[in-house]
C-alpha positions in Angstrom: 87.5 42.5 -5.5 87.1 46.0 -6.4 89.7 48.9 -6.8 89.0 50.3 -3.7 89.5 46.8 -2.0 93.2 46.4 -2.7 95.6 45.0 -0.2 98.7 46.5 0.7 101.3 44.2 2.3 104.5 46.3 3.6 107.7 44.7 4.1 109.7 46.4 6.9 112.7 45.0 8.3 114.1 46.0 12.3 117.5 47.2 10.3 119.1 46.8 7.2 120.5 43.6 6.2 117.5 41.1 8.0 116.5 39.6 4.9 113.6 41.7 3.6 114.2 41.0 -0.4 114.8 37.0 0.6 111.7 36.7 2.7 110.3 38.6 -0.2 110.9 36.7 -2.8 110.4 33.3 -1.0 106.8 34.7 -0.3 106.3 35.7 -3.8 107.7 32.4 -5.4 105.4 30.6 -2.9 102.3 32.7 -3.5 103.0 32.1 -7.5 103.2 28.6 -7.2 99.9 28.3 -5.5 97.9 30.3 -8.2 98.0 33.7 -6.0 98.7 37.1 -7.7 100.6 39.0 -5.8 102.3 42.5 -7.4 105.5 43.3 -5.8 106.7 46.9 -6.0 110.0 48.4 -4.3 108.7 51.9 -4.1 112.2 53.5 -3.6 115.7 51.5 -4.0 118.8 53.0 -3.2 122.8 51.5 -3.3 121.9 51.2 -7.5 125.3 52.3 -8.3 126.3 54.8 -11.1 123.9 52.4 -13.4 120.9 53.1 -11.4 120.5 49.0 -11.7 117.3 47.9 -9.1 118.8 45.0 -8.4 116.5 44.4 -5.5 113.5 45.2 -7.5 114.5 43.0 -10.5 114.7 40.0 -8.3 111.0 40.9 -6.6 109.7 41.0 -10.0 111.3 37.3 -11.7 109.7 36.0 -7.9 106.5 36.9 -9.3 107.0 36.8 -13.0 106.0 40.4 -13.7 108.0 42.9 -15.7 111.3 44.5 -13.9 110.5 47.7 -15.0 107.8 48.5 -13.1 108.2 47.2 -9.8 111.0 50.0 -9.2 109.6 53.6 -9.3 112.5 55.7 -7.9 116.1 54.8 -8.1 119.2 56.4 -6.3 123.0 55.8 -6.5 124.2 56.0 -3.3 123.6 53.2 -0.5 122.1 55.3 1.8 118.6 56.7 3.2 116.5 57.6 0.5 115.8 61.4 2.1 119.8 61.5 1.8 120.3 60.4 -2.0 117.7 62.3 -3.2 120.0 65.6 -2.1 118.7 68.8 -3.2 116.0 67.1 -5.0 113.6 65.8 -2.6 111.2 63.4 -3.1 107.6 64.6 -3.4 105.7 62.3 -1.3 102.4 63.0 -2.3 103.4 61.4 -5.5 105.0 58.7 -4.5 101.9 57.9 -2.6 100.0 58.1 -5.9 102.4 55.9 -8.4 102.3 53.4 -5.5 98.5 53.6 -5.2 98.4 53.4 -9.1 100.6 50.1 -9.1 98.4 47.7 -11.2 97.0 44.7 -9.0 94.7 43.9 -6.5 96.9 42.7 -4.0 100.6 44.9 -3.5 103.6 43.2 -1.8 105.7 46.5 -0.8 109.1 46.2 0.2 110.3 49.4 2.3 114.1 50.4 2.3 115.7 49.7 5.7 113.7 50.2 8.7 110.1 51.6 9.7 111.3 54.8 10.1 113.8 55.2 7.4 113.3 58.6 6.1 112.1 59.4 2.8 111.5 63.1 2.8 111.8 65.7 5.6 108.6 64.6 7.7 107.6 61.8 5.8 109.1 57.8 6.5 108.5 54.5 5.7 106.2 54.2 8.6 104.1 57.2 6.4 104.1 55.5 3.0 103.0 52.6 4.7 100.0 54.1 6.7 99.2 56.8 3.2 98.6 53.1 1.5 96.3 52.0 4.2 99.1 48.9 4.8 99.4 46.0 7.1 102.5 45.9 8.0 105.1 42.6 7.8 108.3 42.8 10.1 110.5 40.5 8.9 114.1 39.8 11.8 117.2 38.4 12.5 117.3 35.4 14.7 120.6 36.7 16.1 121.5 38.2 19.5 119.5 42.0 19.9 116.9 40.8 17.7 114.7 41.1 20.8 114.9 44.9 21.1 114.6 46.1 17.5 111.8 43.9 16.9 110.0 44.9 19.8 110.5 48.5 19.3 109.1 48.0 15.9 106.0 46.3 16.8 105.5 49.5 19.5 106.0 52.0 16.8 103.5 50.4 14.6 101.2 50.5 17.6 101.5 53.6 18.8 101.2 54.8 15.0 97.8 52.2 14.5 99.6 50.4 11.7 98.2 46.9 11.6 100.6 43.9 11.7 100.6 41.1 10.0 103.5 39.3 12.0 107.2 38.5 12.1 108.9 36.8 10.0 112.4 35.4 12.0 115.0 35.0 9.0 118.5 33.4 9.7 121.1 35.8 8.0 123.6 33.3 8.6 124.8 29.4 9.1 125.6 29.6 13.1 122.6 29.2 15.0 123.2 30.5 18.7 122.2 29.6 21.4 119.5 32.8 21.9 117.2 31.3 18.9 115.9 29.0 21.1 114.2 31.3 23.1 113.3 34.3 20.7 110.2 32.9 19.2 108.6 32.5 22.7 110.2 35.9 24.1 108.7 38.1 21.4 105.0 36.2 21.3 104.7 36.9 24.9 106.5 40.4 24.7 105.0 41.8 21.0 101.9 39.7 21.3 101.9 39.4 17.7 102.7 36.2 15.3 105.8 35.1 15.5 106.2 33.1 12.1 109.9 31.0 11.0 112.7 30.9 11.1 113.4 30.7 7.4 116.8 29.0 7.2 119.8 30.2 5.8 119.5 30.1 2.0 122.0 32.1 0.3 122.1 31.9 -3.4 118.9 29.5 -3.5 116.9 29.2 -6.7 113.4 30.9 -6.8 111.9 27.4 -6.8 113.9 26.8 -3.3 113.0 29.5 -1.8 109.4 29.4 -2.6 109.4 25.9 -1.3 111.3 27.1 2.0 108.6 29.7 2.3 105.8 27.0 1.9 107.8 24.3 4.9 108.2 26.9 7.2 105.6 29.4 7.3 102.0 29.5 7.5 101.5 30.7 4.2 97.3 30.2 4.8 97.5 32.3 8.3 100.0 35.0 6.6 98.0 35.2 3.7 94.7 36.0 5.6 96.7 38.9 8.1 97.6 40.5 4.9 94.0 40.6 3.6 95.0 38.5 0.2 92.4 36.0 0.7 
């Protein structure tokens, strides 16, 4: 596979707090395990505290064994938009496009902060980083109640923006189950007419060994590897 041939998978969630770094790493540990390189890289992390600690990043990295340091290329305090804790100093997205593009690797796990359309700088998003890298596009849920509506409104904003999708990705956040996941894997193949992949069960706290095995008993790890373009 040549430099121009590398694969960008983006991570996107339909809000914040779906799952996106445990679907993540479960995917990485998974990928590892079966003799696939896969470089994850959490372009922008914010909520880092005074400490500017990556915690998300750090984790992405020990999933795939690589070093921390540079799976993390911008870091902010604050947990909030990354257009909003930059302040004054906006982020130049023309170069963040090129340390991303310059990320070593042939095939680029990306996790986005937040949604699709998270802003990053004035006129530039997530949805923008992810169609500068040339990116299929991952959607990872909830399986709770309104999971319907932000996932299908994020399958139509990758369409109408003619981001490629990989799938979805249904992640239980929590121990109840109700009574709506029954349906929602149906509802949103026949409404987003895209793969519907999971649900990964609740696993908080679970070794990267657990999660990598959750990844491999519940998702088509073959299929999802062949949307992304890894194989």
């Amino acid at each position: 596979m040549v430099e121009s041939a590398r694969r960008y998978l983006f991570v996107t969630g339909t809000d914040t707090g779906v799952g996106k770094t445990t679907v993540s790493r479960a995917l990485l540990s998974a990928w590892r395990q079966q003799g696939l390189a896969v470089t994850p890289l959490k372009p922008i992390e914010t909520g880092c505290g005074d400490a500017l600690l990556a915690q998300d990043a750090a984790a992405l990295a020990a999933a795939a064994q690589v070093s921390a340091e540079a799976t993390c290329l911008l870091r902010y305090a604050a947990p909030v938009a990354p257009e909003a804790a930059a302040g004054v100093q906006a982020i130049d997205a023309a170069a963040l496009v090129a340390a991303c593009q310059a990320v070593a690797g042939r095939r680029v796990l990306v996790e986005g902060a937040g949604g699709l359309l998270v802003p990053i700088a004035p006129g530039f998003t997530m949805a923008d980083l992810a169609a500068q890298l040339g990116a299929t596009v991952l959607i990872v849920a909830r399986t709770r109640l309104g999971t319907l509506n932000h996932t299908l409104l994020t399958i139509a904003e990758c369409r109408r923006r003619d981001l490629p999708i990989a799938g979805v990705i249904l992640n239980r956040v929590e121990v109840a189950q109700g009574p709506e996941e029954n349906d929602n894997v149906r509802l949103l193949r026949d409404h987003g007419r895209v793969p519907i992949w999971g649900p990964l069960p609740f696993l908080p706290e679970a070794s990267l060994d657990a999660l990598g095995q959750a990844a491999a008993t519940y998702l088509p790890l073959a299929e999802l590897s062949r949307a992304a373009g890894f194989v």
